[in-house]
C-alpha positions as CSV (number, residue, x, y, z in Angstrom):
1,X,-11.7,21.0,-6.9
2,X,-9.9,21.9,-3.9
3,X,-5.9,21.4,-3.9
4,X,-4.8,20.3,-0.6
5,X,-1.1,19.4,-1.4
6,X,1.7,20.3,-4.2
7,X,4.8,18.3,-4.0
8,X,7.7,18.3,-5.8
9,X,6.1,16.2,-8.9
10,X,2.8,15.8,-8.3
11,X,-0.3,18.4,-7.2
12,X,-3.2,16.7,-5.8
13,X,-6.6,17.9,-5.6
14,X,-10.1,16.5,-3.7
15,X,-12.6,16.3,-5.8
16,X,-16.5,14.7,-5.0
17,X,-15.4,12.6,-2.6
18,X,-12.3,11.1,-4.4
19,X,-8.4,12.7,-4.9
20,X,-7.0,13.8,-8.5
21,X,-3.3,13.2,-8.8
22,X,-1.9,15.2,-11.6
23,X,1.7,14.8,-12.3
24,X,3.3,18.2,-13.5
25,X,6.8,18.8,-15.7
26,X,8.8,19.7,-12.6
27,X,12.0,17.6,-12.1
28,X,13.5,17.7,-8.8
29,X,17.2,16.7,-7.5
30,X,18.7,16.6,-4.7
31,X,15.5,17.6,-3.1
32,X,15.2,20.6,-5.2
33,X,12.9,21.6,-7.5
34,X,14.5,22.9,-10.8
35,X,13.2,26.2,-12.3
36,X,12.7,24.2,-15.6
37,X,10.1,22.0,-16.9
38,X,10.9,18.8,-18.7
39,X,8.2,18.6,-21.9
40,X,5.7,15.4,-21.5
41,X,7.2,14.3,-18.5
42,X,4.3,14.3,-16.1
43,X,2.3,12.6,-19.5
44,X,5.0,10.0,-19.4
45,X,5.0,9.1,-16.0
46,X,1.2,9.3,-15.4
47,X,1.0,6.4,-18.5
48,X,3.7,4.1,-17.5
49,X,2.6,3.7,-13.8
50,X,-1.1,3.3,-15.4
51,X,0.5,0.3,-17.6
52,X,2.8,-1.1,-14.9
53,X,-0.6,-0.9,-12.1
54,X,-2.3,-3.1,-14.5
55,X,0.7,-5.7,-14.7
56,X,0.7,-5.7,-11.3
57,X,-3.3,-5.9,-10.3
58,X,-2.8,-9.3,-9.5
59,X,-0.7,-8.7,-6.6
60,X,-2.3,-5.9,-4.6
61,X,-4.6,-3.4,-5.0
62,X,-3.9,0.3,-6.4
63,X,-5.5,3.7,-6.0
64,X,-6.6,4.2,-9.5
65,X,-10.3,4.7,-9.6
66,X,-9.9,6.5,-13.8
67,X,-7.5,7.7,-16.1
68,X,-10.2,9.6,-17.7
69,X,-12.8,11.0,-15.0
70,X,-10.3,14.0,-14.7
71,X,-10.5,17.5,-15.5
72,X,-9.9,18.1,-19.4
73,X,-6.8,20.8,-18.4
74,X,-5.0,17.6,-16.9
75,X,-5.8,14.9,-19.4
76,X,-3.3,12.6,-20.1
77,X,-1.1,13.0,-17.0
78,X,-3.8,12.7,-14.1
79,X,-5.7,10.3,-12.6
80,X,-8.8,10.4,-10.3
81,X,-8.0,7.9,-7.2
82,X,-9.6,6.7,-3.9
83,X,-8.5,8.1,-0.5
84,X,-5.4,6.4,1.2
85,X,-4.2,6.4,4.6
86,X,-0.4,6.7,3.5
87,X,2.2,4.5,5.4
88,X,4.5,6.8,6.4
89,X,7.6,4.7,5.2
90,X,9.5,5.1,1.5
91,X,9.7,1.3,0.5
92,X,12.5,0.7,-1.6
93,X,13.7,-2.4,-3.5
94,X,17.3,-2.6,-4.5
95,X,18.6,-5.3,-7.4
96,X,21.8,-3.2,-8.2
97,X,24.7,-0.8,-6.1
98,X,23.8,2.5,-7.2
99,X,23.1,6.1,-5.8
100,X,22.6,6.4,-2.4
101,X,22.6,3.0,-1.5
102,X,26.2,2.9,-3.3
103,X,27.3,5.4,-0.6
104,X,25.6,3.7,2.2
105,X,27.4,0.9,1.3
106,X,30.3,1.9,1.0
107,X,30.9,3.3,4.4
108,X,28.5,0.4,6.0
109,X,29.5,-2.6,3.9
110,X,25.2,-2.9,4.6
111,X,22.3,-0.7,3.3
112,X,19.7,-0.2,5.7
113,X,21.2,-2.4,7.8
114,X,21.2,-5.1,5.4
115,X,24.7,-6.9,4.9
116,X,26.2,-7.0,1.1
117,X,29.0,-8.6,0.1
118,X,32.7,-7.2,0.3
119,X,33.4,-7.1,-3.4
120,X,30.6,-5.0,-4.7
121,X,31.6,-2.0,-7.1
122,X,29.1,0.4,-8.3
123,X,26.3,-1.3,-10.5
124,X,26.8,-4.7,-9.2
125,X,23.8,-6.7,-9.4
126,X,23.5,-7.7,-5.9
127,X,22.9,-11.6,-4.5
128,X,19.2,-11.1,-4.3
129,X,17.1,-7.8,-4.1
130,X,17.0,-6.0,-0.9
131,X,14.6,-4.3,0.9
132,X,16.1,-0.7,2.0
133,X,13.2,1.8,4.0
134,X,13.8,5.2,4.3
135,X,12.2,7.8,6.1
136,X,9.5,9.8,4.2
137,X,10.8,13.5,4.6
138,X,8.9,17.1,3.7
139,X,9.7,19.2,0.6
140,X,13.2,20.6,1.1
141,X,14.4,17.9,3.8
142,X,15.8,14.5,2.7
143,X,14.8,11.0,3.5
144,X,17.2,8.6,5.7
145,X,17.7,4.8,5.5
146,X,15.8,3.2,7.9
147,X,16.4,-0.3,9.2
148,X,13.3,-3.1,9.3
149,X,13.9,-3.2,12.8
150,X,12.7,0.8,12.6
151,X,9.6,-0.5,10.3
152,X,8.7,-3.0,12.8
153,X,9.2,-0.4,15.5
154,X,6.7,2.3,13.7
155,X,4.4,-0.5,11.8
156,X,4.3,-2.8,13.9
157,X,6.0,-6.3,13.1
158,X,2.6,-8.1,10.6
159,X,2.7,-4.7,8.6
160,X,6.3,-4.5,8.1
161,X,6.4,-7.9,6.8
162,X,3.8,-7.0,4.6
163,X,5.9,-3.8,3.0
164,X,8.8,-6.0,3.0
165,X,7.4,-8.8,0.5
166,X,5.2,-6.5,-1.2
167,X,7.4,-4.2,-2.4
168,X,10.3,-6.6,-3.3
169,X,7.2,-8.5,-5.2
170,X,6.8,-5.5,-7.2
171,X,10.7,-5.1,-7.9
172,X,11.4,-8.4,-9.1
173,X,7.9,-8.5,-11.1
174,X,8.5,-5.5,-12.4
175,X,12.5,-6.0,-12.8
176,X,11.8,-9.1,-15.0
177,X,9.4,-7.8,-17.3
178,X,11.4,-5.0,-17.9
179,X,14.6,-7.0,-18.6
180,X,12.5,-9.1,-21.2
181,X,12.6,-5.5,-23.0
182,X,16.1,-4.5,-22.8
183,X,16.2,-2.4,-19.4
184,X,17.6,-3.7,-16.0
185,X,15.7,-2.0,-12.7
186,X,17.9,-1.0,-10.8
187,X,16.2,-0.1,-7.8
188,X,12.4,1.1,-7.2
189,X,10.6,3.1,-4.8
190,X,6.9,2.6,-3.5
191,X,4.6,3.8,-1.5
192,X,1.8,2.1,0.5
193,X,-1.8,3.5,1.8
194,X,-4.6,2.2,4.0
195,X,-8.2,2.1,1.8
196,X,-11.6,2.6,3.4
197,X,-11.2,-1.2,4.1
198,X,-8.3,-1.7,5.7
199,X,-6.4,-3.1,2.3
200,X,-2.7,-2.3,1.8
201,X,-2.9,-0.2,-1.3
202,X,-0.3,0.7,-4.0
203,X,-0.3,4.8,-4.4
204,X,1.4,7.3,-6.0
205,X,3.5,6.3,-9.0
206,X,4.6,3.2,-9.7
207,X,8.2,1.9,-11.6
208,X,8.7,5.3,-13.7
209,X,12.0,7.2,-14.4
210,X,11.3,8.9,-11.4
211,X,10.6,6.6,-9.1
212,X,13.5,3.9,-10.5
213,X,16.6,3.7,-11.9
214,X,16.4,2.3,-15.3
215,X,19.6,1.4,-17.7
216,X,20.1,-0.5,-20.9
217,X,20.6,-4.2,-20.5
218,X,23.2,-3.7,-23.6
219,X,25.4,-1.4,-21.8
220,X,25.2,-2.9,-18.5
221,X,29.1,-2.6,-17.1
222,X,29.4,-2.7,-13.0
223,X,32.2,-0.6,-11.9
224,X,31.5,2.5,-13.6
225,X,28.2,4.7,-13.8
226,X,25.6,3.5,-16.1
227,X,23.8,5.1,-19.4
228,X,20.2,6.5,-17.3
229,X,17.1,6.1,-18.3
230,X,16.0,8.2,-15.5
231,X,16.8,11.7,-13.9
232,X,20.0,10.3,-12.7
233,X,20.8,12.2,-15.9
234,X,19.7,15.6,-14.7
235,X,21.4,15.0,-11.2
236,X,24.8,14.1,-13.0
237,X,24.1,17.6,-15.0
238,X,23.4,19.7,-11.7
239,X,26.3,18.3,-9.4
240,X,28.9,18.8,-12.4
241,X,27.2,22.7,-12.3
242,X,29.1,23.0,-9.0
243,X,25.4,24.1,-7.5
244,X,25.5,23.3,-3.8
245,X,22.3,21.2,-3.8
246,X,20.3,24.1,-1.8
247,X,17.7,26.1,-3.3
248,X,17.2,27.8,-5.8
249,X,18.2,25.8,-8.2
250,X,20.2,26.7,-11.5
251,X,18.4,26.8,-14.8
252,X,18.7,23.8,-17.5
253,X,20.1,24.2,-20.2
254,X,18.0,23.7,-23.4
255,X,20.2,20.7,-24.4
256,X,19.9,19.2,-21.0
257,X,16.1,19.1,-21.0
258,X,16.1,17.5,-24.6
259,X,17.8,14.8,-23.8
260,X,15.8,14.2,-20.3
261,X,12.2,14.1,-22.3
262,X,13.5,11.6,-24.8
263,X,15.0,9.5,-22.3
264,X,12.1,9.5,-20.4
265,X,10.2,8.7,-23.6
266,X,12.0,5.9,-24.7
267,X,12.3,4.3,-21.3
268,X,8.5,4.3,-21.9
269,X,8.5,2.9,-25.2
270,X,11.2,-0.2,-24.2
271,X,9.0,-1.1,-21.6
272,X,5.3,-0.7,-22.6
273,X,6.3,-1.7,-26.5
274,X,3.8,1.6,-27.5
275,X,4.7,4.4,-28.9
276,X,4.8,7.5,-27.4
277,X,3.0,9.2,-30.6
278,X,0.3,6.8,-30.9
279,X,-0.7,7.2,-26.6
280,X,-0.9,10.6,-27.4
């Protein structure tokens, strides 16, 4: 195999003709990769997006040739996958005021040049889910909120139409499964390829604790931040560290990356209704 990219999660390799995606332990915040691993993370997020891709087959395509035609070092958190010409656009869908888009908000009264109401407060589920680009930036550099005017601009106007209703199809498919289980989605992020025949393809990852924000249905309380089931966790952890969000990064503490893996983990089991023992 020949490795022809390492990101900040993910390592991908070219192998006979197809790519392997292999999802590591890394976390990164603030578009920084921590010194230390989170246990079972990349096994988590490879087997959620592999359960959500199948809930979803029926409304596009993904990359996922096998979960199992991989080398035996990576089993269990990589996947061998077809070659995509990546749309250079992060497609987010937003259901709830959080992060970011919180912020954006906040000083806009819009997020990506969509306009919210005046009374949102952080968490607020918001009138309908949104559709909020953002440039797709290097390792190190950090992505910007686009407007679909920019998509249009750099897509042209039939394909951003397509990312547009695609990926809000995802959220709210996604958003109501997951609420069935006890876990609201906050907000998702996708991304889109080109295959050899010209279909708009779902890549990467798809509705993890990396990729989403996920919180308990239970403890849902807008105006305040909410209980994550994501690595909004670790972030909270490194900005009340007083780090100033360049590398290198601090180390995590023990405690810290406890807590992460079994959020991770039962963010997994919620959703999927497995356990994480018996995938293993």
């Amino acid at each position: 195999m020949k490795l022809i990219h390492s990101g900040k999660v993910r390592d991908v390799y070219e192998d006979r003709g197809d790519i392997i995606l292999v999802a590591s332990d890394r976390v990164s915040v603030y578009d920084v990769i921590l010194p230390t691993p989170i246990p079972d993370k990349g096994a988590v997020l490879t087997q959620l997006s592999l359960w959500w891709f199948d809930q979803l087959a029926d409304i596009l395509p993904n990359h996922i040739l096998s979960a199992t035609d991989v080398p035996a070092e990576f089993a269990g958190r990589a996947v061998r996958c077809r070659k995509l010409d990546m749309v250079q656009v992060e497609c987010i869908a937003r259901g709830y005021l959080a992060g970011l888009g919180l912020k954006e908000y906040e000083r806009e009264g819009a997020v990506s040049g969509v306009p919210l109401p005046a009374d949102l407060v952080e968490g607020s589920q918001l009138p309908e889910p949104i559709f909020t680009p953002t440039t797709k930036a290097q390792i190190g550099a950090h992505d910007e909120f686009i407007t679909f005017g920019d998509v249009v601009k750099q897509e042209g106007a039939e394909v951003a139409e397509q990312l547009r209703q695609i990926t809000l199809d995802v959220y709210k498919r996604g958003a109501e499964v997951a609420r069935a289980r006890g876990i609201i989605i906050a907000d998702t992020k996708l991304e889109f390829g080109w295959d050899t025949a010209g279909r708009l393809t779902l890549g990467d990852e798809v509705l993890t604790s990396d990729s989403s924000r996920f919180w308990p249905l239970e403890d849902w309380n807008p105006g305040q931040p909410q209980f994550a089931f994501d690595k909004q966790f670790v972030r909270d952890w490194a900005a009340g560290t007083g780090w100033d969000k360049k590398a290198p990064a601090p180390e995590v503490p023990q405690d810290i990356v406890e807590a992460t893996r079994a959020r991770y983990i039962e963010a997994y089991e919620r959703i999927t209704g497995l356990t994480w023992k018996e995938t293993q």
